[in-house]
VEXTORKOL-707146 format. One record per residue: x, y, z of N, C-alpha, C in turn. Coordinates in steps of 0.001 Angstrom, whole numbers, plus 500000, padded with zeros to 6 digits. Layout:
residues N
XYZXYZXYZ
...
This chain:
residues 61
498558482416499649498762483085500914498273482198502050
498877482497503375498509481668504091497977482359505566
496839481463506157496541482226507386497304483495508000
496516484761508060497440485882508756497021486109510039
497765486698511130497268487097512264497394488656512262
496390489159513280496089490615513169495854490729514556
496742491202515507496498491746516411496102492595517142
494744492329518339493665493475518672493709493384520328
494171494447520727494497494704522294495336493351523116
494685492363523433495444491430524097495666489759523152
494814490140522699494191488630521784494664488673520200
495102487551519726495511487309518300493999486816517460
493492487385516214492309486962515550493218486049514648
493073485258513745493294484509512740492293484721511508
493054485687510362491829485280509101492564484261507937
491034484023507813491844483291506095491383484340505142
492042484039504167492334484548503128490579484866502230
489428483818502795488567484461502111487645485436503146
488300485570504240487787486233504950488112488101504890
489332487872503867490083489609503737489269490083502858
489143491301503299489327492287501993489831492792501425
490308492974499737491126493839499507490910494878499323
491960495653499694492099497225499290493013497372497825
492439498866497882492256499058496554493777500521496670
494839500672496088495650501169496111495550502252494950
494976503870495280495197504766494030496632505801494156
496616506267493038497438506973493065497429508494492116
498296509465492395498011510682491544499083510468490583
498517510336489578499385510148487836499174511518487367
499789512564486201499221513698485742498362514072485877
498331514213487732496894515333487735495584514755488111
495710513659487997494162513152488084494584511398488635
493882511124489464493926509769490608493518508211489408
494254507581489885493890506387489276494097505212490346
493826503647490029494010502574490846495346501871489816
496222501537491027497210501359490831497539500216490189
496240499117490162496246498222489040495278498583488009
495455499262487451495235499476485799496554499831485618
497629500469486486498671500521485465499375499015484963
500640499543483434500789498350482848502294497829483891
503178496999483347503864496583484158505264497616484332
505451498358483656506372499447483872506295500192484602
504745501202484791504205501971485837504408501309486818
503828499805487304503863499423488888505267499365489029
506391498875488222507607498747488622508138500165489425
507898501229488574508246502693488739507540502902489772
506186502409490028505818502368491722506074502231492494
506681501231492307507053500437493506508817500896494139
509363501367493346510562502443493428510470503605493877
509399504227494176509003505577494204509802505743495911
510255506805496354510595507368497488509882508531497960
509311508390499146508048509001499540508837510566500286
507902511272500080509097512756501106508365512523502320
509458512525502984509281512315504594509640513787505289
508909514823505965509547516125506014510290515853507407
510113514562508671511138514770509728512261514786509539
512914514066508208514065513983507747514557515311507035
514263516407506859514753517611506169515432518244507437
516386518686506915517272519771507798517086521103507188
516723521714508224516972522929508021517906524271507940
518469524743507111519434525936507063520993525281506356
């Protein structure tokens, strides 16, 4: 990965890469929360496919 910029009111910061933190991505599997890397490579695929419900998009009647 390479230098990212993150923009804060008027000014651009620059981090490197050992300056990030990562976050940690869970998710609700049957009922009960997990981190999204313990799943194996099928689960993240099926993750990563997932379509989120958006309710502005529902019509009503």
């Amino acid at each position: 990965m390479t230098d990212m910029s993150v923009l804060t009111d008027i000014r651009t910061v620059a981090l490197k890469d050992e300056e990030r933190t990562r976050c940690e991505v869970w998710t609700r599997v049957m009922g009960y929360h997990r981190p999204t890397t313990s799943f194996n490579k099928g689960k993240q695929s099926e993750h990563r496919e997932r379509q989120f419900f958006v309710e502005g998009r529902c019509a009503l009647g």
